[in-house]
N, C-alpha and C positions, 0 to 999 in steps of 0.2 A: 301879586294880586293883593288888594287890599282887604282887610280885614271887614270892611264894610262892604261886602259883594260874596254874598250867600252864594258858597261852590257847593252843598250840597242841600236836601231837603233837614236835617237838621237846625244850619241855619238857615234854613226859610223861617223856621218853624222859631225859631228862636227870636227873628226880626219881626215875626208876625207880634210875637206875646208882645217884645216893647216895643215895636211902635202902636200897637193897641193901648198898652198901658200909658203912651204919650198923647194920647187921644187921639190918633189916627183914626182915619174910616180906611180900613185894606185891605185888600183879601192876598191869599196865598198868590193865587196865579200874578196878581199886580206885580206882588214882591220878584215871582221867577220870572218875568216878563224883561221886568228892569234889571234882575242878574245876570242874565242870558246878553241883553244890550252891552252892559257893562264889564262883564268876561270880553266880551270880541272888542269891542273898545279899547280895554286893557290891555291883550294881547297885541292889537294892532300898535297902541302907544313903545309896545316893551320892546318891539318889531325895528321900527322905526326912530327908535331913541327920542320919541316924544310926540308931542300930540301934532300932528301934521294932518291925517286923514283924520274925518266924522265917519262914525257909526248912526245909522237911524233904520225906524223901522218903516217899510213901504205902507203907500195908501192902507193897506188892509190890517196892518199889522202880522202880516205873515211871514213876509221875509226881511234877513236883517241887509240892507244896503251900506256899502263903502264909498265914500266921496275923497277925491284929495284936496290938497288945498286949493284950489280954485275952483273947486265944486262941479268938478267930471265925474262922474260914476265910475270905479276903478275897480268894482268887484261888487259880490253881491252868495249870503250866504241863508240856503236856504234850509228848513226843518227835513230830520233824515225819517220823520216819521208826518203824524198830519201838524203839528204844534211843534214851537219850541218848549212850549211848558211839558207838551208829551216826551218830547225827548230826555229836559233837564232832571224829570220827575224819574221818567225809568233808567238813566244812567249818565248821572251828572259828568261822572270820568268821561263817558265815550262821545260826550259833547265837544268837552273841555277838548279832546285828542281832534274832532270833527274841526274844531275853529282852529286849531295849531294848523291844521293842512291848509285851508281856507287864508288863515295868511298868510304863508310859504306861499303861495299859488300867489297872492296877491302881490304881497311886497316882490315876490322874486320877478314876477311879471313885468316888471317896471325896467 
């Protein structure tokens, strides 16, 4: 995982101050929004031995969607609670352990 993908609320908290100080306009939830995206992306990448499948988020932004490389829907992971920001905030680990299953399930699907 990369250093720049806030796995818990400390660095949210911590990418919030600088990117405020870099004159951002951002709020907390933007930042977990796009860590949450970026955890499953990451993981899927780590999976797969590189970047094959997109991660994105559905019409609503509620659930995170998997595409493969020819742009089939190939999975789809959704919040264990009503948000992924609810999830990431009350227990960034039990996310992180929710997407390892998510794509075991997915890649092994294949």
């Amino acid at each position: 995982m990369s250093i720049q993908i806030p796995q818990n609320m400390t660095e949210v908290e911590v990418q919030l101050i600088d990117r405020k100080k870099a004159g951002e306009q951002v709020t907390k939830e933007e930042i977990i929004q796009n860590a949450v995206k970026d955890i499953l992306q990451a993981l899927m990448d780590e999976a797969l031995e590189g970047h094959y499948d997109d991660v994105k988020w559905d019409d609503q932004q509620h659930n995170l969607l998997v595409f493969d490389i020819m742009g089939k829907q190939v999975g789809m992971a959704q919040p264990q609670k009503g948000t992924f920001i609810e999830d990431f905030t009350a227990n960034p680990d039990g996310l992180m352990d929710y997407f390892t299953t998510v794509v075991t399930k997915i890649v092994g699907g294949r």
